[in-house]
C-alpha positions in Angstrom: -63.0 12.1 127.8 -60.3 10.6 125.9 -61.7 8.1 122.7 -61.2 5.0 121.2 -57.9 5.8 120.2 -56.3 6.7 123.6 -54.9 2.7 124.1 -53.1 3.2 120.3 -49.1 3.1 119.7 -49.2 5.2 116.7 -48.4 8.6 117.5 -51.1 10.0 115.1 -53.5 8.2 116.0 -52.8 8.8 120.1 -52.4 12.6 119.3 -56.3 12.1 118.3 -56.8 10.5 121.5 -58.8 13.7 123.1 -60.5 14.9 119.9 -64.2 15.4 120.6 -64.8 13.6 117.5 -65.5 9.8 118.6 -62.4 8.6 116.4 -62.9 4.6 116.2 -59.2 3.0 114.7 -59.5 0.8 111.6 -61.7 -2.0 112.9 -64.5 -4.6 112.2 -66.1 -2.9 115.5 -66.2 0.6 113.5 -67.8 -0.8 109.9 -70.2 -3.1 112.1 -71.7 -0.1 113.9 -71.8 1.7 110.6 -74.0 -0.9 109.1 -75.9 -0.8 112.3 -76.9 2.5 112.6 -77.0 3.2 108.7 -74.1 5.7 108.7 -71.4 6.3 106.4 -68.1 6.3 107.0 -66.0 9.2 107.4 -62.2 8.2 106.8 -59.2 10.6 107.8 -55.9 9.4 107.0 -52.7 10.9 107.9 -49.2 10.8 109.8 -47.7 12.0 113.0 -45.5 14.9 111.1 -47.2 16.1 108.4 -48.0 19.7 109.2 -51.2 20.5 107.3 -53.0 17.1 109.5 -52.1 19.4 112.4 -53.8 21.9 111.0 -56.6 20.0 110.2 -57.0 18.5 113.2 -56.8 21.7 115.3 -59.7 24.0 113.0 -62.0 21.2 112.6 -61.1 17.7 114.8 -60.9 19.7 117.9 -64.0 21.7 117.3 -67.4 21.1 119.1 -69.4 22.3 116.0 -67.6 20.0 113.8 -67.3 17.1 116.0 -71.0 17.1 117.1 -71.9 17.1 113.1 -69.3 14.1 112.2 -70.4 11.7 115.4 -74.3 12.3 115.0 -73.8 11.6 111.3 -71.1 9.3 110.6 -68.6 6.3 112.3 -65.0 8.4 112.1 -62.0 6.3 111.5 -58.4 7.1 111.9 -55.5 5.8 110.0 -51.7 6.4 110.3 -50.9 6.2 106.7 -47.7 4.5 107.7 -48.9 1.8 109.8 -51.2 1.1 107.4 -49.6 1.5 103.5 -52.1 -0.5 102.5 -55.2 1.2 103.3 -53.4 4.3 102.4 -52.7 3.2 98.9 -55.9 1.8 98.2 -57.6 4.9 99.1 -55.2 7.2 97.8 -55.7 5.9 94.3 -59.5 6.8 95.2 -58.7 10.4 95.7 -56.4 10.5 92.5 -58.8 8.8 90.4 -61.5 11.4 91.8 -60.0 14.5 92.4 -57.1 14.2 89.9 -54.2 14.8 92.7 -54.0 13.2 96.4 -51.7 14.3 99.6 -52.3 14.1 103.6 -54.4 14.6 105.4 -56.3 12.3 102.9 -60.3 12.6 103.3 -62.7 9.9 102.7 -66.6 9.3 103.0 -67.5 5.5 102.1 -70.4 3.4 102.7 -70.2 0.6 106.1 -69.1 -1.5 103.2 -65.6 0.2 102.9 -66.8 1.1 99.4 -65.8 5.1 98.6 -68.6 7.9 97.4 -66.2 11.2 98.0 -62.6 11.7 98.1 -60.5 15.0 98.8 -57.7 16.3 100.7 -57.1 19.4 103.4 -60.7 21.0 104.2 -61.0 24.3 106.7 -63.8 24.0 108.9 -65.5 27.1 106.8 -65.3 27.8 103.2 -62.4 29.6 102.7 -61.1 31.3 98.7 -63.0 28.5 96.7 -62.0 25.6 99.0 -65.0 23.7 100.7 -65.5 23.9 104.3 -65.8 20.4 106.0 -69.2 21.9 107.5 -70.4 22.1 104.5 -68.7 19.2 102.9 -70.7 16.7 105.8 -73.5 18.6 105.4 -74.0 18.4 101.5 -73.1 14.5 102.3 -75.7 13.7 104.6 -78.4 15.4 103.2 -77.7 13.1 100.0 -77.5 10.0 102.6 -81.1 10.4 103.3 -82.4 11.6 99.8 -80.4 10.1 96.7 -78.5 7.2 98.7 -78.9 4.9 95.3 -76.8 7.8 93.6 -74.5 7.5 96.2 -74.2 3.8 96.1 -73.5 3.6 92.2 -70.8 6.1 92.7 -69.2 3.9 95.3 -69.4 0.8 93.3 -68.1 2.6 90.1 -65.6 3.7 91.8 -64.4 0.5 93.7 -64.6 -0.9 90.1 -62.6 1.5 88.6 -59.6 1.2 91.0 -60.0 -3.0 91.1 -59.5 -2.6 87.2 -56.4 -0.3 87.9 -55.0 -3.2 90.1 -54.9 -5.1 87.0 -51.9 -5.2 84.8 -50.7 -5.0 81.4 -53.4 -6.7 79.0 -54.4 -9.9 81.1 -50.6 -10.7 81.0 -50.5 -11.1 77.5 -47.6 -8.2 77.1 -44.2 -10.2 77.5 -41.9 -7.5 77.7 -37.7 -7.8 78.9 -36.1 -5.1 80.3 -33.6 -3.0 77.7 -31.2 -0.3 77.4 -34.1 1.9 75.5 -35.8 2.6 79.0 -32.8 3.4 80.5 -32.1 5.8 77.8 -35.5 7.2 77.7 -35.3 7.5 81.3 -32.2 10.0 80.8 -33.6 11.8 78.5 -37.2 12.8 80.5 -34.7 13.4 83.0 -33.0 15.6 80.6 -36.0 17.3 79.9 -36.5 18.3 83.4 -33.3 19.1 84.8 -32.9 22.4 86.5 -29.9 23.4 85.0 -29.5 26.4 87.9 -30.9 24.9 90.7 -31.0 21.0 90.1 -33.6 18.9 91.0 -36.4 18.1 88.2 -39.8 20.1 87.0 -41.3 22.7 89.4 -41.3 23.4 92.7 -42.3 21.9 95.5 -39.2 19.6 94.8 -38.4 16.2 96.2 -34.9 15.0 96.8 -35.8 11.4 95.3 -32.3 10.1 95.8 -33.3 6.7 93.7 -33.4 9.2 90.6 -30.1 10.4 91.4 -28.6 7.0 92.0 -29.9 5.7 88.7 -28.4 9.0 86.7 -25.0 8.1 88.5 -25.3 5.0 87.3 -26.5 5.1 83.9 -23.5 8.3 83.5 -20.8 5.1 84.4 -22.2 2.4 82.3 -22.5 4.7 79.5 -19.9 7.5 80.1 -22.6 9.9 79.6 -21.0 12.7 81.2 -24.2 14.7 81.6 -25.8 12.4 83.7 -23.5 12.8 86.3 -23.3 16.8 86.1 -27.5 16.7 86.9 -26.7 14.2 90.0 -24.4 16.6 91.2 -26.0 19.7 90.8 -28.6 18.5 92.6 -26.3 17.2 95.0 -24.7 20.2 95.6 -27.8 22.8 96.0 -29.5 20.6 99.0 -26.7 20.2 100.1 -26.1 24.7 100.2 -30.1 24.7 100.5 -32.1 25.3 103.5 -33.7 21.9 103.2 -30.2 20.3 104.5 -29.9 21.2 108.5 -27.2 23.2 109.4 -26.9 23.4 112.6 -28.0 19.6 113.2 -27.6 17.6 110.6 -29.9 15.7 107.9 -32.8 16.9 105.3 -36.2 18.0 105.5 -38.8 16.1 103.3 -38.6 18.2 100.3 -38.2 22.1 98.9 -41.2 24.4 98.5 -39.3 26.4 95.9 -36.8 26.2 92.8 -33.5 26.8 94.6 -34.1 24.1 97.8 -34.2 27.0 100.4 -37.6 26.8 102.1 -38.2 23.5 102.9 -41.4 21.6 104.0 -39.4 21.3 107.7 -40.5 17.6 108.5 -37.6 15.4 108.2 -38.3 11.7 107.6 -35.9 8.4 108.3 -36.3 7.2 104.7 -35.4 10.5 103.1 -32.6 10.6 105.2 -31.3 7.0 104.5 -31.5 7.4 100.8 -29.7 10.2 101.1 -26.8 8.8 102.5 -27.1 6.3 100.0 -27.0 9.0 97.2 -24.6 11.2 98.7 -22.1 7.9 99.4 -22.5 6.8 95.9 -21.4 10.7 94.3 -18.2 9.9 96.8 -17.7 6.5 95.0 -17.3 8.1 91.3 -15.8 11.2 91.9 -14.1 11.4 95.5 -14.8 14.7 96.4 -15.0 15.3 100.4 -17.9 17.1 100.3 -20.4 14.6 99.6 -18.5 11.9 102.1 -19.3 14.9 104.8 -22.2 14.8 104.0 -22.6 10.9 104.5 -21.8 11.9 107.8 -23.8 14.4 108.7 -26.5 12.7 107.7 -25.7 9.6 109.2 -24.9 11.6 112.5 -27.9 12.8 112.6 -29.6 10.0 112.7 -27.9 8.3 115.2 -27.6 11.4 117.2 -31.6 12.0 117.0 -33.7 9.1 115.2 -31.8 5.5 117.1 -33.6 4.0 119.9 -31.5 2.6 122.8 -32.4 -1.0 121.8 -31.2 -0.2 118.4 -33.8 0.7 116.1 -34.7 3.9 113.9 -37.8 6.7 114.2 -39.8 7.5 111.7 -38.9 11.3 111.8 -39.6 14.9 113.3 -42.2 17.1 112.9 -42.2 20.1 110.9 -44.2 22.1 113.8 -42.6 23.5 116.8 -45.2 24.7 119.3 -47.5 25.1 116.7 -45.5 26.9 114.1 -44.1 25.5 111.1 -40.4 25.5 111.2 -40.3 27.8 114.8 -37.5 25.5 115.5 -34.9 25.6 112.6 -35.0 29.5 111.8 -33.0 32.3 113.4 -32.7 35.9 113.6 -29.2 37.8 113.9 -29.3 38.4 117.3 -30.3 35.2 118.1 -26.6 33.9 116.8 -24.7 37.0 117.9 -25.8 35.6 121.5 -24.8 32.4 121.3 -21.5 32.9 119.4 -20.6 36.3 120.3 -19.7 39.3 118.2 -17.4 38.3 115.5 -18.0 34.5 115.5 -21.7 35.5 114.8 -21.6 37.7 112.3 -19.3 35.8 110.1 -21.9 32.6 110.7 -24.7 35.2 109.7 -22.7 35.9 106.4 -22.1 32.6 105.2 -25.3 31.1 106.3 -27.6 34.1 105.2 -28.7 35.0 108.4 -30.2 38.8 107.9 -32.4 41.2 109.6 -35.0 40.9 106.7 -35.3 37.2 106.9 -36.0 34.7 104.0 -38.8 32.4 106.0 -41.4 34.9 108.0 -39.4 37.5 109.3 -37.0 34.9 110.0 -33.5 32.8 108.4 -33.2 29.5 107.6 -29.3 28.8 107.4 -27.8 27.8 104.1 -25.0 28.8 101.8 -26.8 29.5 98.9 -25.4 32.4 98.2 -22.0 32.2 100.8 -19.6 31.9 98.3 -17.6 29.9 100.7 -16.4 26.7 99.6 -16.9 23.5 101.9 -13.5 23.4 103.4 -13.2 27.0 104.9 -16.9 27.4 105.7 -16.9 28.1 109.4 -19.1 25.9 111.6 -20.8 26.4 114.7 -19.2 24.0 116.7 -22.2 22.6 118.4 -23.3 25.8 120.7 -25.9 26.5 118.1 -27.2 22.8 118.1 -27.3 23.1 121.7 -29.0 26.4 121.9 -31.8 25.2 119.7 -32.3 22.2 121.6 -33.1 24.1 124.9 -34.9 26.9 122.7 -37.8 25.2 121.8 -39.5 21.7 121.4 -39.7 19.5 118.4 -42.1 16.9 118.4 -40.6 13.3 117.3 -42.2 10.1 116.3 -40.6 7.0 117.7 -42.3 4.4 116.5 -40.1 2.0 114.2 -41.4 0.9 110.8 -39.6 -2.0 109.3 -39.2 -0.5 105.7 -37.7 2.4 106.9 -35.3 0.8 108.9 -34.4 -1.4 106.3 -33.2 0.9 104.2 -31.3 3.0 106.8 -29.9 -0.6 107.7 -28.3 -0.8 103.8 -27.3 2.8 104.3 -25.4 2.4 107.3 -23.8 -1.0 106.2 -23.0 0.4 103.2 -21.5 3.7 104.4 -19.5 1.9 107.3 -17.8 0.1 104.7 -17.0 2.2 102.5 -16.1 5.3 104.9 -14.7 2.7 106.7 -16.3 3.9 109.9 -17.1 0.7 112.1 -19.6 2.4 114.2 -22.3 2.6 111.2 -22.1 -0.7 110.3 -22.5 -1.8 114.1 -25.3 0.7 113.9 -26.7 -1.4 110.9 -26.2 -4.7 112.3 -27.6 -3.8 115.8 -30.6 -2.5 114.3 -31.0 -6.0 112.2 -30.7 -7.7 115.5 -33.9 -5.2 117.0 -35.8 -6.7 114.0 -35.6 -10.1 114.5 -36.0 -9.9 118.1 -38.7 -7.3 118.8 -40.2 -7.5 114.9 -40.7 -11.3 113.8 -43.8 -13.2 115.3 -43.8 -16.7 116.7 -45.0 -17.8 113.6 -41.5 -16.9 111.8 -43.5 -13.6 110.0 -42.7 -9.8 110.2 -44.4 -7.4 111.8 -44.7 -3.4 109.5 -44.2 -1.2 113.4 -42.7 -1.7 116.7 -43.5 0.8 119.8 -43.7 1.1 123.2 -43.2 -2.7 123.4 -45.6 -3.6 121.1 -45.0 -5.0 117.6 -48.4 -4.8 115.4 -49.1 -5.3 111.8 -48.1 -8.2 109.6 -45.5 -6.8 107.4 -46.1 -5.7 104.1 -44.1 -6.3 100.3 -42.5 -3.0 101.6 -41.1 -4.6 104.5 -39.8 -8.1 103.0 -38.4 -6.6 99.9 -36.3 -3.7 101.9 -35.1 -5.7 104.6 -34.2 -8.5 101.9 -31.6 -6.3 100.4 -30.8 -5.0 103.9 -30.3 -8.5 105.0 -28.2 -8.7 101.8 -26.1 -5.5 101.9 -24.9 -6.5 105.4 -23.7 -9.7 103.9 -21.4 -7.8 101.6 -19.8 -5.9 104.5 -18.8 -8.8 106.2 -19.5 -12.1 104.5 -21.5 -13.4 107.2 -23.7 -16.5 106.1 -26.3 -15.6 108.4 -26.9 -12.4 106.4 -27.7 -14.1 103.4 -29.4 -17.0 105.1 -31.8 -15.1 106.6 -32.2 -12.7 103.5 -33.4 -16.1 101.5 -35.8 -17.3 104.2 -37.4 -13.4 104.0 -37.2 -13.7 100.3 -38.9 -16.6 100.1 -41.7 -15.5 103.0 -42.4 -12.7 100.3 -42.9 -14.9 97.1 -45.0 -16.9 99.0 -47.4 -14.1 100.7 -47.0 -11.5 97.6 -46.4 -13.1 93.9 -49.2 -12.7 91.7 -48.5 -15.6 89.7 -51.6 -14.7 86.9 -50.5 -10.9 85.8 -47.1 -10.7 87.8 -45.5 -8.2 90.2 -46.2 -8.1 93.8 -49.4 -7.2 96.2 -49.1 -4.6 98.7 -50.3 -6.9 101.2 -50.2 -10.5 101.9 -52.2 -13.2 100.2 -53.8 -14.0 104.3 -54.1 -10.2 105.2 -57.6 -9.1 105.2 -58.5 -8.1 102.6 -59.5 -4.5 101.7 -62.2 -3.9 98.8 -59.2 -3.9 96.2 -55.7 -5.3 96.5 -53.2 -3.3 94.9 -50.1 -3.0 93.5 -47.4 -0.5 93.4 -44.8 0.2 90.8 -44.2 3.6 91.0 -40.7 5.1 93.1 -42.1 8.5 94.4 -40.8 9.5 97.7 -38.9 6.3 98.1 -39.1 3.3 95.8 -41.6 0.7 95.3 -41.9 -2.4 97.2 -41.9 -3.8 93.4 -38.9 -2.1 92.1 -37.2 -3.2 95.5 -38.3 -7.1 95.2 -36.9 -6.6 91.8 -33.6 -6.1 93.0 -33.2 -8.4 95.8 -34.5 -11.0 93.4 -31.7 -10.2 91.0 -29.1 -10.2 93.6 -30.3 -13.7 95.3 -29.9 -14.9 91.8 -26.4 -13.9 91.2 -25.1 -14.4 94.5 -26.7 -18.4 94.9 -26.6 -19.4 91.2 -30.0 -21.3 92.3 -32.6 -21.6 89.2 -35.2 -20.7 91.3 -34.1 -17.5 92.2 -32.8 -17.0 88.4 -36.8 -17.5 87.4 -38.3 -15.4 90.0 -35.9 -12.6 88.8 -37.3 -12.9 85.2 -40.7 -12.7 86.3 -40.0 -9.8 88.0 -38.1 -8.3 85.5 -40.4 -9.1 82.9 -43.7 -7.6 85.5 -41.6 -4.2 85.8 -40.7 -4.3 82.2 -44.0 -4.0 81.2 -45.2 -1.3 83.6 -41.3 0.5 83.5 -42.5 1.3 79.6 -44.9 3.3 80.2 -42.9 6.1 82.2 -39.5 5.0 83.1 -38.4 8.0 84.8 -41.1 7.3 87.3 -39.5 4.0 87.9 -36.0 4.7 88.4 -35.1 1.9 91.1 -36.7 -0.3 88.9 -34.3 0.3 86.3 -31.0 -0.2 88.4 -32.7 -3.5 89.1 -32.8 -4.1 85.6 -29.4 -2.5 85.4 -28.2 -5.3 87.1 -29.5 -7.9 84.3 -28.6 -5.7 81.7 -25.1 -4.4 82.4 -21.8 -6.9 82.2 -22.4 -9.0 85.9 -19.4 -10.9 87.4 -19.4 -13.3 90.6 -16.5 -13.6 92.2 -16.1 -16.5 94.9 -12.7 -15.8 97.1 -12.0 -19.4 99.2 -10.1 -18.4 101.8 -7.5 -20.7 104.4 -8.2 -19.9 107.4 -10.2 -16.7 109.3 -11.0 -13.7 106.6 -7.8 -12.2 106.5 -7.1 -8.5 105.8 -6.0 -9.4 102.2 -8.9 -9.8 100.3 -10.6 -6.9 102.2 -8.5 -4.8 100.9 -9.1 -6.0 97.1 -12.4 -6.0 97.6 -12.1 -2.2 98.5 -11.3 -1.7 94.8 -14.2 -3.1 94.0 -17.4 -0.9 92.2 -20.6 -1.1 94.7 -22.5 -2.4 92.0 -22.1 -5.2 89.0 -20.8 -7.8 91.2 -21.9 -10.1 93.9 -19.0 -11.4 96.1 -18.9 -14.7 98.3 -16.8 -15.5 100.7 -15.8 -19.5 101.8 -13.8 -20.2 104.5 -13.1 -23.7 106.6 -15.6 -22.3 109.2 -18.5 -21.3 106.5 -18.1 -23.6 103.9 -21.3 -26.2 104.8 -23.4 -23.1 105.7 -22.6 -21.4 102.3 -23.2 -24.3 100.2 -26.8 -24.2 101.6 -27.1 -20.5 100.8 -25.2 -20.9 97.4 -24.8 -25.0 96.2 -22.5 -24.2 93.6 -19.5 -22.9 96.0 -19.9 -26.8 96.9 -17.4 -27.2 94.8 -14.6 -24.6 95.3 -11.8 -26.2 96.9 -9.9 -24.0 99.9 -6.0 -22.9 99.1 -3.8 -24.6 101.4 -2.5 -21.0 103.0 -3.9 -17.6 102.0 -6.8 -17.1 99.1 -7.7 -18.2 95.5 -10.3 -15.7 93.5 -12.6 -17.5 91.7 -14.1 -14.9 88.6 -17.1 -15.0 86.5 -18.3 -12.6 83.9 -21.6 -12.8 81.9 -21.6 -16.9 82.2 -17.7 -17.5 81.3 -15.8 -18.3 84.7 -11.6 -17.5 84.5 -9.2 -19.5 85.6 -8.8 -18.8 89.6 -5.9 -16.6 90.7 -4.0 -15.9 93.9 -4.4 -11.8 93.6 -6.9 -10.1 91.4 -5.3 -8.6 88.8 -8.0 -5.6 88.2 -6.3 -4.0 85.2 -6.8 -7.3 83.4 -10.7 -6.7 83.5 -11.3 -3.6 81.3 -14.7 -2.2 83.4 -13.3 -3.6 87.3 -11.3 -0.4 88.3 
């Protein structure tokens, strides 16, 4: 019989659905009948693509031995780590604190009080080369239940202590710290440190792509012609790109790289990787115009649209790394397999430049990349879609289709961003389609956000994630088209986030919102890992909103912000590198133009605001049609008169405005190219 989790949306948490074990969601029904029935609380969070839950789930959840111990002896609770970040976070700083690392499947036993006593990771059903078996893990735990519970207690309320006091920042605010160019260059030069001169990427395998690192070198290698920078962004660039954690045959990246050279790949590819790739990728086009990274904006953008879009216009979370049970089943290939399907001499020339052998470099089997092709991007044959379409048929790859809102958002700046700069309309209608989705299917009654949308069903009051993301979303579309309503509605979601999220004793933002219910702590996040912070993104918005509407307010909640990731930036800014193109953005020369425009937006100033850098200005746009709207958004442009025909560029730089001209000039400002 199917449990409690069989009337879910999450696709983790319905996968669950005919588990033996009695899986309750996270509920006040579960906790009560923990307290009733004096059991603990067994906790297993997770999410619908990550392999090793799988495997989790099918040696232990799915056996009778292991299910009859965890229902006679404890209340189970699922959670989708990314329908709930929250819970996730709070509990992931358990295990950390604990164990010293943390990962999914996460693994928690807490008292009916929410209050954590053990913390770990993956556990086999038996002991297996030193690691615990879950028998004996629940075991061990309930024999302590009924004979040293006190022990138990004052381990869970040390440890709820310990993580509350980590909540806490700085030294009860007194640290007053602004941002400067030190981090940045003590950023670069842990970066430095790091780099992987051969292979790119930074430390040890398993690497990450973390695209915010490589937008940050990219940036700081501009601002301070430090030519080095840029060389480490684009090795990295460059070896996903040839690796076998880019797809081949279909497009897009897998989560990260189990080894040095980013050819095996954990095979799990996720929206927000993607995204910020594109982002990454788009940006290396910017500075140095080479081809191959704007193909690779499209391939990955393809992909997305291709695989990830829902027909009402929003995105998926991602695809599993499991194909019929086998990790990566669906992405390798053998060289018969592609002699089959492209015939004798097409095939074997694919096999050679994708590294397609007999001996295989992934279990017997190849993963395509050019690693070691020797081709260069322009006469690297392709397989002109028969391959794609072979592997579709071949074999089944599991997808999960809910739609979180912080993923979206930043695939929304992606796409906006991309279809301006590619100048490819169909990403940016992509983008703007998928900001209409979110306010229709995503935004209560009571103007709020909702974190996921499936299945007709929005659930979860959004998160700082969500309002911080979608702010600069909201924000980035303005810029592509200089529609009020874009910046409009990225105020009213900026506002919504001060409001539900400021900390206004120690500064920075909550995870959650101030009326959420509460968890037993309430924490914050400033670190970027796989993507960046809801911190380091509110950071940004908040600088933008106080460029673009010259509104005090907005100036002040910047600086707070600023001041909050200052402090925390300091002590490892290479962990914070969105954060510090936030505070590039205050530190760096800043200039606003205003362009008043007669008329409609005519192609003109389009085109001069294509030589335009993607970052260190903020643009409005007034016209006849906009000009009350604007002045709400922006009070000052109140007072920019509109040219009689055609349109008059308003300039400001670092405080001093120029005189207004009919045609920007752009050799006239030393750092506008």
């Amino acid at each position: 019989m199917p449990n409690r989790l069989k009337d879910e949306k999450s696709p983790y948490l319905f996968q669950h659905k005919d588990n033996p074990v009695e899986w309750y969601p996270w509920c006040d029904e579960a906790f009560q009948k923990a307290e009733t029935e004096d059991k603990p609380i067994f906790l297993s969070i997770g999410y619908s693509t990550c392999h090793w839950c799988h495997v989790m789930a099918h040696e232990s959840f799915e056996d009778q031995d292991v299910a009859e111990l965890l229902n006679q002896g404890f209340v189970c609770v699922k959670v989708d780590r990314e329908e709930r970040p929250d819970i996730d976070a709070v509990y992931m700083s358990v295990c950390q604190a604990v164990t010293g690392q943390g990962g999914w499947p996460l693994t928690i036993i807490m008292t009916p009080k929410q209050k954590p006593f053990f913390a770990g990771t993956y556990f086999p059903k038996e002991r297996y080369y030193g690691r615990p078996g879950l028998l004996d893990v629940l075991s061990e735990v309930l024999k302590l239940w009924k004979t040293r519970r006190q022990e138990l207690l004052r381990d869970s309320e040390e440890i709820t202590a310990l993580i509350n006091r980590d909540c806490v920042s700085g030294e009860n605010g007194s640290e007053h710290r602004l941002p400067e160019k030190e981090m940045l260059r003590k950023a670069y030069r842990i970066f430095a440190k790091q780099f992987d001169p051969e292979w790119g990427g930074f430390g040890d395998a398993p690497k990450f792509p973390a695209p915010h690192n490589l937008l940050f070198l990219m940036r700081y290698a501009e601002e301070e012609q430090e030519t080095d920078a840029l060389h480490m962004a684009e090795t990295t660039l460059n070896a996903m790109a040839d690796g076998g954690i880019h797809d081949h045959i279909g497009g897009g990246f897998s989560r990260y790289s189990t080894d040095a050279q980013w050819l095996v790949p954990h095979f799990e590819k996720m929206l927000y990787d993607n995204a910020l790739l594109i982002l990454a990728y788009l940006e290396a086009y910017r500075v140095t115009g080479k081809a191959k990274y704007k193909d690779m904006v499209k391939d990955t953008a393809d992909y997305i649209l291709r695989e990830l879009t829902d027909r009402q216009g929003g995105f998926y979370c991602g695809q599993d790394a499991d194909s019929e049970g086998v990790e990566g089943k669906y992405y390798v290939f053998t060289p018969e397999e592609i002699i089959s399907v492209l015939g004798e001499a097409d095939g074997k020339e694919f096999c050679r430049q994708y590294g397609i052998t007999e001996e295989g470099n992934f279990e017997g089997k190849s993963i395509p990349n050019r690693i070691r092709s020797g081709q260069t991007e322009e006469n690297c044959k392709t397989s002109d879609d028969r391959l794609y379409q072979y592997r579709l048929k071949r074999t089944s790859l599991h997808k999960d289709d809910k739609i979180l809102l912080s993923w979206n958002s930043w695939t929304i700046l992606a796409f906006a961003r991309a279809g301006t700069v590619l100048k490819e309309k169909r990403y940016l209608e992509a983008a703007q389609k998928a900001q209409g989705f979110i306010e229709t299917h995503m935004s209560g009654e009571d103007g709020r956000l909702y974190l996921r949308y499936r299945g007709g069903d929005a659930a979860h009051q959004g998160q700082l994630e969500d309002y911080a993301v979608y702010t600069l979303a909201l924000l980035e579309l303005y810029r592509a088209g200089f529609q009020v309503g874009y910046l409009s509605c990225a105020i009213r979601r900026a506002e919504q986030m001060i409001r539900f999220f400021e900390d206004e004793n120690e500064g920075g933002y909550f995870i959650n919102a101030s009326d959420a219910a509460q968890l037993i702590a309430r924490p914050k996040e400033m670190y970027d890992g796989a993507a960046p912070s809801g911190n380091s993104a509110a950071a940004m918005a908040l600088q933008k909103l106080a460029a673009l509407t010259g509104e005090a307010k907005w100036r002040e909640a910047a600086e707070r912000q600023m001041r909050y990731c200052a402090r925390e930036v300091y002590k490892y800014p290479a962990g914070c590198s969105f954060a510090l193109l936030a505070m590039a953005e205050a530190i760096y020369p800043h200039r606003e133009l205003v362009c008043a425009v007669s008329g409609d937006m005519s192609e003109e100033p389009g085109r001069q605001f294509e030589k335009l850098p993607a970052y260190g200005i903020d643009i409005l746009v007034k016209t006849k049609e906009n000009a009350e709207d604007l002045a709400e958004c922006a009070p000052f442009t109140a007072g920019y008169p509109l040219p009689e025909g055609g349109a008059a560029y308003y300039l400001c730089e670092n405080g001093v405005c120029r005189t207004p001209v009919r045609e920007l000039d752009f050799g006239e400002y030393s750092n506008i190219p």
